[in-house]
C-alpha positions in Angstrom: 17.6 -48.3 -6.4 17.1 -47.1 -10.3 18.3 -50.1 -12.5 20.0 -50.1 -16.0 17.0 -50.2 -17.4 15.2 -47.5 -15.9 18.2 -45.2 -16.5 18.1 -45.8 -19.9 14.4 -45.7 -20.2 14.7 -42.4 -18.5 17.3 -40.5 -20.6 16.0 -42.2 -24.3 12.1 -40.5 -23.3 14.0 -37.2 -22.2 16.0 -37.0 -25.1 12.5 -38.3 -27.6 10.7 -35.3 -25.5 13.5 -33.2 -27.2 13.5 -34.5 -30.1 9.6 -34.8 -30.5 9.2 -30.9 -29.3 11.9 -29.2 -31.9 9.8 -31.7 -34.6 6.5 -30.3 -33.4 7.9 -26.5 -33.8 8.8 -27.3 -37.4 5.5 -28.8 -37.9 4.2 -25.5 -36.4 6.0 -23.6 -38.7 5.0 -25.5 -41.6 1.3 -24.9 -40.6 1.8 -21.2 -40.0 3.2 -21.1 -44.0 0.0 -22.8 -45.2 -1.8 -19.5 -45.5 1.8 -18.0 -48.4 0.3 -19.5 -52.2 3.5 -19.3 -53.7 4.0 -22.3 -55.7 7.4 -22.5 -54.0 6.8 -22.7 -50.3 4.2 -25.2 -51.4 6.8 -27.6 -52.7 8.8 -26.9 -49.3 6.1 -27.6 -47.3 5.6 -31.1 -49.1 8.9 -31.8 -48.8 8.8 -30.7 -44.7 5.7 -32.6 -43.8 7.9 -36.2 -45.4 11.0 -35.7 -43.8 8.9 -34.8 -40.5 7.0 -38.2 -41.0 10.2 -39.6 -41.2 12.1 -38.6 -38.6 9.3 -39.0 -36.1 9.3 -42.5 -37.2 13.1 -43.0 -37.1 13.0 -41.2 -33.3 10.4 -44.2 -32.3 12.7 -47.1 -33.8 16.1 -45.2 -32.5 14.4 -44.5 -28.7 13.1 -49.1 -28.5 16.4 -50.3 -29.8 18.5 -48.4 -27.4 16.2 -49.3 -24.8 16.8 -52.8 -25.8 20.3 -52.4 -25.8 20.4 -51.1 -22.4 18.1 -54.1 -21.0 20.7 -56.8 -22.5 23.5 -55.1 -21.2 21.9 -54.6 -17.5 21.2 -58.3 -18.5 24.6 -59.8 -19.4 26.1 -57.5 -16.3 24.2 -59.1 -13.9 24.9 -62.4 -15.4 28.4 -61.8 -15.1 28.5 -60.7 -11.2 26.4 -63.6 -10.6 29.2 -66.3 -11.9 31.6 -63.9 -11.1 31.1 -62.5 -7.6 34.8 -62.5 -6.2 36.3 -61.3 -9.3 33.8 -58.5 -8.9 34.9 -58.0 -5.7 38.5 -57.7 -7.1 37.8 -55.2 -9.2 35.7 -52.7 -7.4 38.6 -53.0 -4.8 41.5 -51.6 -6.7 39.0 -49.1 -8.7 38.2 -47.9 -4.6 42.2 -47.8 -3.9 43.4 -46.4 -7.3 40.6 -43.4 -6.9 41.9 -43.3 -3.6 45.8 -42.7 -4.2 44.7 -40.6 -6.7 42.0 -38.1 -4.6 44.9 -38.6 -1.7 47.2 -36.5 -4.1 48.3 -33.2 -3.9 48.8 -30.8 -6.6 51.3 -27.9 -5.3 
């Protein structure tokens, strides 16, 4: 059974794979300019190779805190059905019957 945690880790390292490969293209791109000597593209490339620096960095620190967020909330939910098993109960019971009445009616 996939946890919280897992879930999370799973779609933040999808989404960083994203992320990482459009930052690598640009990076790419930035190399393949190296070769123009205008004075310019130059100055744009400077200015590309800092905000790539940055945004790889702000990626990391984005991708570990909502990782961290998602382990305290797996956390304090399974805290929670611990103490609160029967309430639990309660509640998954009329989520079951109120999707129930709901999928039992028709639309003519």
């Amino acid at each position: 059974m996939q946890t919280v945690s897992d879930t999370a880790k799973g779609a933040s390292d999808f989404a960083n794979g994203q992320v990482n490969s459009f930052l690598d293209n640009v990076e790419d791109l930035t190399k393949a300019l190296k070769d123009v000597d205008s004075p310019d593209i130059a100055k744009l490339r400077a200015k590309v190779k800092i905000a790539l620096a940055a945004a790889k960095s702000a990626v990391t620190d984005t991708a570990s805190q909502l990782r961290n967020q998602a382990q305290q909330v797996g956390r304090q939910t399974d805290t929670f059905v611990r103490d609160n098993p029967w309430q639990v109960i309660g509640i998954a019971a009329l989520v079951g019957l109120a999707v129930g009445i709901f999928a039992s009616r028709r639309y003519d």
